[in-house]
KOLTI-921989 format. One record per residue: x, y, z of N, C-alpha, C in turn; residue number from 1. Coordinates in Angstrom, 2 decimals. Layout:
BEGIN
- X,Y,Z,X,Y,Z,X,Y,Z,NUM
...
***
This chain:
BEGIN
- 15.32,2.24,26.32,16.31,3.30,26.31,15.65,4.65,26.21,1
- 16.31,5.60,27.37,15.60,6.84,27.29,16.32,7.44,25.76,2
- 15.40,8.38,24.86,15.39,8.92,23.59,15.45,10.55,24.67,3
- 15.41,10.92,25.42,15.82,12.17,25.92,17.12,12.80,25.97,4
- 17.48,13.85,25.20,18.59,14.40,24.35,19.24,15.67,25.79,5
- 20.15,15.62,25.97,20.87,16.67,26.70,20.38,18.53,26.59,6
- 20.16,18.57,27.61,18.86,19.85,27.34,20.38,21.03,27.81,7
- 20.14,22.78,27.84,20.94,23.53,27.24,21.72,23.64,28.54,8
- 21.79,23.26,30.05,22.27,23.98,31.02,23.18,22.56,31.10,9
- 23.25,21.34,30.06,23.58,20.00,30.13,24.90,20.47,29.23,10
- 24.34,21.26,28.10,25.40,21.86,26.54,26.27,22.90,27.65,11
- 25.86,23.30,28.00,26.84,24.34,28.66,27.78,24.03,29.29,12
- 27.71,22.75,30.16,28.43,22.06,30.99,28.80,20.89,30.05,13
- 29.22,20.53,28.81,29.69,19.83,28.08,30.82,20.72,27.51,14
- 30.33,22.25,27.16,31.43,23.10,26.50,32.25,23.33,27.68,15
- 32.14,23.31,28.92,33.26,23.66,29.85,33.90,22.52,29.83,16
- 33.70,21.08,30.10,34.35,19.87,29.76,35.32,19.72,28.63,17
- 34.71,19.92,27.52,35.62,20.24,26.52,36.56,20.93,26.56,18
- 36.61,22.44,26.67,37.40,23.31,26.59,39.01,22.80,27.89,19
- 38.21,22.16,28.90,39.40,21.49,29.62,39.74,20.65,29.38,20
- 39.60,19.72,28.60,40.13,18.14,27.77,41.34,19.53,26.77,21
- 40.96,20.39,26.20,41.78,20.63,25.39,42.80,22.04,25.82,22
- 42.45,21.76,27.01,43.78,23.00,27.65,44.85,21.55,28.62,23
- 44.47,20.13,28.07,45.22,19.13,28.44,44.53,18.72,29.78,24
- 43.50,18.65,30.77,43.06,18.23,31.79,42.46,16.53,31.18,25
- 43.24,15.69,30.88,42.29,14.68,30.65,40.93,13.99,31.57,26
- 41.39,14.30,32.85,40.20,13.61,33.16,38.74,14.68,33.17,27
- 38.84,15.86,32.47,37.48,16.20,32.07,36.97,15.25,31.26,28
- 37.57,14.23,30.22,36.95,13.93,29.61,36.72,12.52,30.07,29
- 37.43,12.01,31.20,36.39,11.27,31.56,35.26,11.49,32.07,30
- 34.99,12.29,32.30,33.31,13.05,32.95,32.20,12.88,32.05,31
- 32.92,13.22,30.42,31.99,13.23,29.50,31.47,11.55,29.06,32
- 32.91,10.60,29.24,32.49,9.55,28.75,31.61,8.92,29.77,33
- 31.54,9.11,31.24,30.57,8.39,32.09,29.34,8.72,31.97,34
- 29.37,10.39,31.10,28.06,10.58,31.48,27.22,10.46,29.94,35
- 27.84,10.09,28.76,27.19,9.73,27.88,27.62,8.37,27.28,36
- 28.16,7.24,27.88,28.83,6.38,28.08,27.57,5.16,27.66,37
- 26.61,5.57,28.40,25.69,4.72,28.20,24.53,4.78,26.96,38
- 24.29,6.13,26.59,23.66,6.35,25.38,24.17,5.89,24.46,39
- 25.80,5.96,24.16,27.02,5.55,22.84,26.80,4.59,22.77,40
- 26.70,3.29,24.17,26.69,2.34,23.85,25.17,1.58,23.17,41
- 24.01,2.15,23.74,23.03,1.61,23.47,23.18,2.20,21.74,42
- 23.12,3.15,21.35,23.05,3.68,20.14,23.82,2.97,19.11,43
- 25.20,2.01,19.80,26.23,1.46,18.75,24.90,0.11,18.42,44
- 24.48,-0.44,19.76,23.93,-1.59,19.93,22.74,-1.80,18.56,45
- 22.11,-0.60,18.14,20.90,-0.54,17.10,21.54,-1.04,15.42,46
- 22.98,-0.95,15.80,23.74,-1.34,14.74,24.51,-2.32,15.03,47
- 25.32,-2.77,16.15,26.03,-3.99,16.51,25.06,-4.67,17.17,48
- 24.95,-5.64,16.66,23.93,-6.81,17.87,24.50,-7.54,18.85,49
- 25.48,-7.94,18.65,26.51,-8.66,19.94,26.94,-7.68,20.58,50
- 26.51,-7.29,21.87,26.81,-6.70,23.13,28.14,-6.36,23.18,51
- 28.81,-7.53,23.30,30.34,-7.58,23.72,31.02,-6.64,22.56,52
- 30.37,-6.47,21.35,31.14,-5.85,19.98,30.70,-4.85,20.15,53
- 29.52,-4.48,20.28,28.53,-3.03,20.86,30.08,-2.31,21.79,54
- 30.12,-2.99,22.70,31.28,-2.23,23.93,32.27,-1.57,23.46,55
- 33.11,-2.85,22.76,34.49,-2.25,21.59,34.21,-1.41,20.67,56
- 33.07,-1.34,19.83,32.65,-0.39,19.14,32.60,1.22,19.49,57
- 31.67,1.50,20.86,31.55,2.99,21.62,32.82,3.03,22.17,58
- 33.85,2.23,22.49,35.08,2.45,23.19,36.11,3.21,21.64,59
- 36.04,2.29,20.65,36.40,2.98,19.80,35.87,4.58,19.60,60
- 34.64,4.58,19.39,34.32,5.86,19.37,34.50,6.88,20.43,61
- 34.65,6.90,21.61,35.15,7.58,22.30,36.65,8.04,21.99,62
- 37.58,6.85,21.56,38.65,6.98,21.77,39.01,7.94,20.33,63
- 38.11,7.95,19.13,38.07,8.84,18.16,37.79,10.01,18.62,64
- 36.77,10.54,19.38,36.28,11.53,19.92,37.61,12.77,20.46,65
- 38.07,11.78,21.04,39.20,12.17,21.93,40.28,12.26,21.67,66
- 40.96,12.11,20.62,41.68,12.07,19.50,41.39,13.49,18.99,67
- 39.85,13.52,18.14,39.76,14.90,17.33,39.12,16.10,18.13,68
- 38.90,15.90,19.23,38.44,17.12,20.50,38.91,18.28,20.24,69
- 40.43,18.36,19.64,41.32,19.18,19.60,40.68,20.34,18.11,70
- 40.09,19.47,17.36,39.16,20.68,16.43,37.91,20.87,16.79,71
- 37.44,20.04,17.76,35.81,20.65,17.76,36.16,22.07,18.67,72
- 34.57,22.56,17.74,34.40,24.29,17.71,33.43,24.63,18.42,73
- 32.62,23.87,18.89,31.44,23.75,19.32,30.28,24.63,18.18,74
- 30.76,23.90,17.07,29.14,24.44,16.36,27.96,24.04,16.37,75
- 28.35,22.92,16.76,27.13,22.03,17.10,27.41,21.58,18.65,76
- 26.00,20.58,19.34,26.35,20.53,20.52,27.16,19.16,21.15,77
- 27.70,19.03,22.16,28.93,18.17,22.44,28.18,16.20,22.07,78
- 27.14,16.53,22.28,26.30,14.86,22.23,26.16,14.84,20.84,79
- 25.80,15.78,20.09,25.89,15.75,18.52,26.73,15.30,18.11,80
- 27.63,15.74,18.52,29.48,15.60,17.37,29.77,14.27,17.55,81
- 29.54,13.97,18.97,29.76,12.67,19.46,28.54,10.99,18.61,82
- 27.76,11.87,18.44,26.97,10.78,18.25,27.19,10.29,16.54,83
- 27.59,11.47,16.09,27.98,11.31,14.59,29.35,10.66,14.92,84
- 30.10,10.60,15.56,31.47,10.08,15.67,30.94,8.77,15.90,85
- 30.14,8.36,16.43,29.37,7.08,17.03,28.77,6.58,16.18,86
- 28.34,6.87,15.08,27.47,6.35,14.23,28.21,5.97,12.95,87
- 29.02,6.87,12.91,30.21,6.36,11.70,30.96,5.47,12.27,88
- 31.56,5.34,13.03,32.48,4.32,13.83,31.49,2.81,13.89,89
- 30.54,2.87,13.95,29.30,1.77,13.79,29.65,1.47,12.18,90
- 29.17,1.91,11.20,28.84,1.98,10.35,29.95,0.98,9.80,91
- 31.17,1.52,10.20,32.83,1.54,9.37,32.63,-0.21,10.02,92
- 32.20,-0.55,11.13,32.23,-1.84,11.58,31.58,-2.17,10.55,93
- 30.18,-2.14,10.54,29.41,-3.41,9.52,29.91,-3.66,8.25,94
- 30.73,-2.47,7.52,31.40,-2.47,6.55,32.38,-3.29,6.40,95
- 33.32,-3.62,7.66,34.23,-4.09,7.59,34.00,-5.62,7.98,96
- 32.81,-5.83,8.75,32.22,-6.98,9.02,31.34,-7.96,7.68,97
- 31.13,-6.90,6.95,30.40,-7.39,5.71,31.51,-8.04,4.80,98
- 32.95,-7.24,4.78,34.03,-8.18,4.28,33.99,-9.38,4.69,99
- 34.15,-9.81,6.10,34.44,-10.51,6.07,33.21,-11.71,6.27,100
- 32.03,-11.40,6.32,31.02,-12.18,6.21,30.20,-12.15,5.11,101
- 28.87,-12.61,4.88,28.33,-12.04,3.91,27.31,-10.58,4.23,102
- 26.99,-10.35,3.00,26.00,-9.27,3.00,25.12,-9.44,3.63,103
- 24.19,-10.40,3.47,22.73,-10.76,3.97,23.04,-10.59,5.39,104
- 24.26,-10.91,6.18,24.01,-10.92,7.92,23.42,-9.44,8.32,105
- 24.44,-8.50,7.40,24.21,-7.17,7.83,22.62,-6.77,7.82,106
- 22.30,-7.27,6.09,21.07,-6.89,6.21,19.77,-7.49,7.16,107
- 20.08,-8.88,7.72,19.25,-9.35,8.34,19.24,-8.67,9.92,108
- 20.60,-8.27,10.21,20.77,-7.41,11.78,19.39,-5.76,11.30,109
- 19.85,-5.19,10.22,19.03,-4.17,10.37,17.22,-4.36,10.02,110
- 16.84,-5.69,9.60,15.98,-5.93,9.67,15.12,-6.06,11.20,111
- 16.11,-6.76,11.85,15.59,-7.25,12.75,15.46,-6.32,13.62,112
- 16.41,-4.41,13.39,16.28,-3.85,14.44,14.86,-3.07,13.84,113
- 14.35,-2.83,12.22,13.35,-1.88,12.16,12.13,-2.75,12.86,114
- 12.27,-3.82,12.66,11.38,-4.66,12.95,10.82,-5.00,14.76,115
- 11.54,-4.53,14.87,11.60,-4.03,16.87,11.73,-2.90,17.00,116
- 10.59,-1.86,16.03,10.83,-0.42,16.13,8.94,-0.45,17.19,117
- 9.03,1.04,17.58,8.19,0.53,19.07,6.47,0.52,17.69,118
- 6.96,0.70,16.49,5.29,1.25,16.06,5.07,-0.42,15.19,119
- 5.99,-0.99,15.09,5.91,-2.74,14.32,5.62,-3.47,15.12,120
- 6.05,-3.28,16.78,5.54,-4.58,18.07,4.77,-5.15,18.07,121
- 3.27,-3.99,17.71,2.18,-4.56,17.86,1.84,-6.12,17.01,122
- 2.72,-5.91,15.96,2.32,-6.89,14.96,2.99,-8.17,15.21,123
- 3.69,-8.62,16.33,4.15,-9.81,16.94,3.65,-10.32,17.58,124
- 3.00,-11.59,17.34,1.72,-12.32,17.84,1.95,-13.79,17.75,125
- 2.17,-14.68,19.43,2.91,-15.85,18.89,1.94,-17.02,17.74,126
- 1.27,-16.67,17.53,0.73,-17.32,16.26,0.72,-17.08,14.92,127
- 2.00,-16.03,14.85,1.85,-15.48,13.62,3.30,-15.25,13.09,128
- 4.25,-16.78,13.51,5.32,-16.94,13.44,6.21,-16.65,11.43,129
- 5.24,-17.82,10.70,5.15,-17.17,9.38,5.28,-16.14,8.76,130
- 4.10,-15.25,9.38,4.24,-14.22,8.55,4.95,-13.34,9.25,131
- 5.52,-13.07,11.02,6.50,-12.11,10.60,8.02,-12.61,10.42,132
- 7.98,-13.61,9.96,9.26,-14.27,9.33,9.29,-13.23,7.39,133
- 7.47,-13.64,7.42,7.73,-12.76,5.90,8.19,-11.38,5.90,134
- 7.23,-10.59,7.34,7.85,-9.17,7.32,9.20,-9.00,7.36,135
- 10.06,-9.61,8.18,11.11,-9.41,8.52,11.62,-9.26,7.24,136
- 11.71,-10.52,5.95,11.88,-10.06,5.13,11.95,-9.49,4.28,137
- 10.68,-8.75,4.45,10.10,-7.70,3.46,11.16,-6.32,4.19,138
- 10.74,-6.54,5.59,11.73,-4.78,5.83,13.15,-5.01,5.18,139
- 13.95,-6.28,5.73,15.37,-6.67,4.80,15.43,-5.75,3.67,140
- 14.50,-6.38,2.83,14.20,-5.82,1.45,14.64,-4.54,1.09,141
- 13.55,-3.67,1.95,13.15,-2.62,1.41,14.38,-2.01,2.07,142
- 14.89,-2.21,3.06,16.25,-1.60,4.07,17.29,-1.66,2.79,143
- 17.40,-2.78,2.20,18.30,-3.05,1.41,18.63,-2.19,0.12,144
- 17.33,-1.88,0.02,17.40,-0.61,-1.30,17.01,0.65,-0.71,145
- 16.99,1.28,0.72,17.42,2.41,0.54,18.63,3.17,0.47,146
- 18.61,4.38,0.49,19.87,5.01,0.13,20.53,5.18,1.72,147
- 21.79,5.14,1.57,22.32,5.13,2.88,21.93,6.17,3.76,148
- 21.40,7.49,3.40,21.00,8.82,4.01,19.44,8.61,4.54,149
- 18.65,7.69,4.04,17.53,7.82,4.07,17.35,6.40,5.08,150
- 18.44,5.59,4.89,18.06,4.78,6.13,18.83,5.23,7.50,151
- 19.92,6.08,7.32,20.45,6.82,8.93,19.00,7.88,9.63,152
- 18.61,8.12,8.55,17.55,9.46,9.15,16.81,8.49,9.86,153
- 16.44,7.46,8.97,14.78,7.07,10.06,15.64,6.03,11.48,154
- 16.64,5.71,10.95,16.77,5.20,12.23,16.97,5.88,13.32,155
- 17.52,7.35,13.27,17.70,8.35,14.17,16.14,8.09,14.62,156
- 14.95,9.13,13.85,14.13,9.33,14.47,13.70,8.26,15.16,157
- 13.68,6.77,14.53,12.49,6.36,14.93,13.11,4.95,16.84,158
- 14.65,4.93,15.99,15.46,4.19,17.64,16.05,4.91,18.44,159
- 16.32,6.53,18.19,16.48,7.40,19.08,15.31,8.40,19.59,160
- 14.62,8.47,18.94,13.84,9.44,19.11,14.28,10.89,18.82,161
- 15.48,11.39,18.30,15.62,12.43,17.82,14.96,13.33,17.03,162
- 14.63,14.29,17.25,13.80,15.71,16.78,14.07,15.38,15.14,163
- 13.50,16.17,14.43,14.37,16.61,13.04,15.09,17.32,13.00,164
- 15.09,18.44,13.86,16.39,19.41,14.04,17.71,19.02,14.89,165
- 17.83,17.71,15.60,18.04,17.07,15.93,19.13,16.01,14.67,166
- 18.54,15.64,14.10,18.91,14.96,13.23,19.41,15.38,11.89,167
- 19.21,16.78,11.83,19.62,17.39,10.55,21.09,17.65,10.97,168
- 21.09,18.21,12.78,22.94,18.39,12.61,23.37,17.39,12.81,169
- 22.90,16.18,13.26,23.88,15.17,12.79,23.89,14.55,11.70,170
- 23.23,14.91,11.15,23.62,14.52,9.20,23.70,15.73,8.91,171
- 24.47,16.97,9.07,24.62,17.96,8.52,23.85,18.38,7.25,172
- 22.65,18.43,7.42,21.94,18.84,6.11,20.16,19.38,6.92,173
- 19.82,20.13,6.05,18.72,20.96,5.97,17.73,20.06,6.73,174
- 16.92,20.36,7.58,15.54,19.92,8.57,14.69,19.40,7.40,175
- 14.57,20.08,6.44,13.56,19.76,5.19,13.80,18.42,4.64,176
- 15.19,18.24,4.38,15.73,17.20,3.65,15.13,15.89,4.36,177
- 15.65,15.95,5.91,15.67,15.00,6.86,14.15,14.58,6.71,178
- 12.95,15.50,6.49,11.96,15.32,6.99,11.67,14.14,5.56,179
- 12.11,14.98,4.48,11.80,14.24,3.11,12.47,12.76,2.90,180
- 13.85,12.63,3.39,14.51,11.31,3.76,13.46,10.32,4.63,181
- 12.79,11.03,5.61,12.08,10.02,6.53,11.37,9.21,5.71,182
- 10.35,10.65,5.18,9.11,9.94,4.70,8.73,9.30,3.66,183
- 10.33,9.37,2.77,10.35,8.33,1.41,10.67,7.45,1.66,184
- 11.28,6.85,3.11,11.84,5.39,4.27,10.92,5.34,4.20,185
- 9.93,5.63,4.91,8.72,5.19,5.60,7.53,4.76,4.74,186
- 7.68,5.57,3.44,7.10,5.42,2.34,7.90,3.78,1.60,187
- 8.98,3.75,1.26,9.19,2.48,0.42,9.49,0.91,1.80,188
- 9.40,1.74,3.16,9.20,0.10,3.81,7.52,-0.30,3.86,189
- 6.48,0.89,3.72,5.37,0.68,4.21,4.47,-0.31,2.70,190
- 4.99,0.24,1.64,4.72,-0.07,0.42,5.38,-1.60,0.30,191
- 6.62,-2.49,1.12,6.49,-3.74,1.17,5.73,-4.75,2.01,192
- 5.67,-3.93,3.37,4.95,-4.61,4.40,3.70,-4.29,3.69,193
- 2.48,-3.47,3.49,1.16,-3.51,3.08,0.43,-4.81,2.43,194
- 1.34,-5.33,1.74,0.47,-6.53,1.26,0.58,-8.15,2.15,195
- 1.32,-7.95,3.03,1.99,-9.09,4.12,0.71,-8.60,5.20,196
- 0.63,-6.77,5.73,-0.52,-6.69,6.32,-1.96,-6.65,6.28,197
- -1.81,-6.70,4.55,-3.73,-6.77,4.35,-3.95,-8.15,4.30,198
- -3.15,-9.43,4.39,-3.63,-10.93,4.51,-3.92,-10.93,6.33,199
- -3.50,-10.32,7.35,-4.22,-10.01,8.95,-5.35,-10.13,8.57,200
***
């Protein structure tokens, strides 16, 4: 999945889209959903693992989008607002999926996605079935005890590829913060995997 973010002559032509979704032209906004249609969905996917639920999921979120169009201000840019609409609408699933299943599924789905992050690959080696059965559980782990802010940040950066400035407006909070959220993720998953990687 391309991690390449809608550049400014892309924002410009998102605020004219908008502004006609909300002088009532609906099919501007189908323009918007074809043309970020496919990012929503891959992005739900890092959090829904079944495809088919992935679909219903970004369909929901669109259909939220489009719903609250009518207050966006454009303070931020049109893929932003959207992607935070996208990411909560994810979220509100696993929540509601965790009712009705257990905990551990959730946590084993987000294991399995840090664990297919592009800088862990290397460490999948078909002879080394064991131990990343152990990693897997070690990221579980450590996923499991971070704070909900500090595991949205790194997953931004590290399954979207989003900037930090990037990621600060969609968690509405300071570039600094985001940077400090990363690196205490990165800090308490690296501090479980280390002793799973010094037996290599």
């Amino acid at each position: 999945m391309s991690s390449q973010q809608p550049n400014r002559t892309s924002e410009l032509l998102d605020h004219e889209l908008v502004q006609k979704v909300q002088q009532g032209d609906k099919s501007a906004f189908d323009h918007l959903v074809r043309k970020y249609q496919s990012k929503i969905i891959s992005l739900v996917n890092r959090y829904v693992k079944d495809p088919n639920e992935a679909q219903d999921v970004a369909q929901e979120a669109f259909i939220k989008a489009y719903r609250a169009l009518g207050n966006f201000r454009g303070d931020s840019a049109f893929y932003t607002w959207l992607y935070r609409i996208a990411i909560n609408t994810a979220k509100n699933y696993l929540v509601s999926r965790a009712r009705r299943y257990s905990e551990s599924e959730v946590d084993v789905t987000e294991a399995e996605q840090v664990y297919n992050a592009p800088q862990l690959k290397g460490l999948d080696t078909p002879d080394q079935d064991l131990q990343n059965d152990e990693i897997v559980e070690a990221i579980s782990s450590a996923m499991e005890k971070l704070p909900e802010e500090m595991r949205n940040a790194i997953m931004l950066r590290e399954f979207e590829g989003m900037s930090y400035e990037e990621i600060a407006q969609a968690m509405e909070c300071p570039v600094g913060t985001v940077r400090s959220r990363i690196f205490r993720a990165r800090e308490a998953i690296d501090k479980k995997l280390q002793p799973l990687l010094d037996k290599r």
